[in-house]
N, C-alpha and C positions, 0 to 999 in steps of 0.2 A: 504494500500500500504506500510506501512510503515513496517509490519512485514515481507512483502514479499521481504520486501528492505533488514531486518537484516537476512532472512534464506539466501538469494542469499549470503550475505556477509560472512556468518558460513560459509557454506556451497562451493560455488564457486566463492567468491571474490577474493579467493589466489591461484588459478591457473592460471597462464603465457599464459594457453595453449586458455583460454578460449576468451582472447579476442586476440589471431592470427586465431582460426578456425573459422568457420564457421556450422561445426555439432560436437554435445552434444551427446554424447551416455552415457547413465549413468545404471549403475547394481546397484540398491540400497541394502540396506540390511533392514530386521526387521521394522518396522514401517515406513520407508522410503517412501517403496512401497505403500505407501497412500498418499504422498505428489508430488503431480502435480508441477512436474520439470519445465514445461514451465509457468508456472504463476508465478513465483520468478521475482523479480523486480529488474533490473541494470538502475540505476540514474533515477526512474522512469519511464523505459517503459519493458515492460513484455520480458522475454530471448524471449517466443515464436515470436517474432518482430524482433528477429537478429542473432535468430541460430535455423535450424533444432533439434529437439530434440527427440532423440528415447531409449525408456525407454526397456532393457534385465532385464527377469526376475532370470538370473544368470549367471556367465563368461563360465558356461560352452553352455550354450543352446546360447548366443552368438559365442563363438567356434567354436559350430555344425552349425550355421546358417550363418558363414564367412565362411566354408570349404566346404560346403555341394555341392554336384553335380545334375547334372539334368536326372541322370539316374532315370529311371522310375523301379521300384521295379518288382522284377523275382517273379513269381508264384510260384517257386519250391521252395521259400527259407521260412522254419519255421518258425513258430512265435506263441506265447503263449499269448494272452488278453481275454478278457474279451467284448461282445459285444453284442449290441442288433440286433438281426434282425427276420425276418418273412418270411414265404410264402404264406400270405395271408393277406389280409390287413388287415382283421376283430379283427387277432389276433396278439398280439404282445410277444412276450416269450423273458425271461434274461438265458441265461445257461453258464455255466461255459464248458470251454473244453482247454484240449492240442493240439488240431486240430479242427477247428471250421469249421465254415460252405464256403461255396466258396464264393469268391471276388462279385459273382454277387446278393450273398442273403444278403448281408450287406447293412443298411439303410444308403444313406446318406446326 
């Protein structure tokens, strides 16, 4: 506990902000991204105990996921990846294309 006491204190002992809120949104950076934000320890009891905590894998994919709409995606409109699917079960195929197979031959 006692380490998890000094990362909380490096780390978000000196934000103001942390104890008027109530949710923790944190974009780590670089090895960050391996340490479990909610197990950090404030005067001995774990953040996960007194604040939502939800971990963005970058400010932009944050962003896209505050801005995003509930429009459901148009058929007509492009799009270029890479994907598995089949027409049969037996067999499964990877292929590359600039237009690929329709929405309903897609595993998913």
């Amino acid at each position: 506990m006692a380490l998890a006491q000094q990362l909380f204190n490096n780390l978000l002992g000196g934000i103001q902000e942390f104890k008027e809120k109530q949710t923790l949104i944190v974009v780590p950076d670089g090895k960050l991204h391996l340490l479990p934000v909610s197990t950090l320890a404030n005067g001995g009891h774990y953040v996960l105990t007194s604040h939502l905590v939800t971990v963005a894998p970058s400010g932009t994919v944050l962003h896209i996921l505050r801005h995003r709409t509930n429009e459901t995606a148009s058929d007509d409109l492009p799009y270029v990846g890479v994907a598995a699917w089949t027409t049969n079960l037996s067999s499964l195929s990877i292929r590359r294309a600039v237009s690929g197979p329709e929405r309903k031959e897609l595993i998913a």
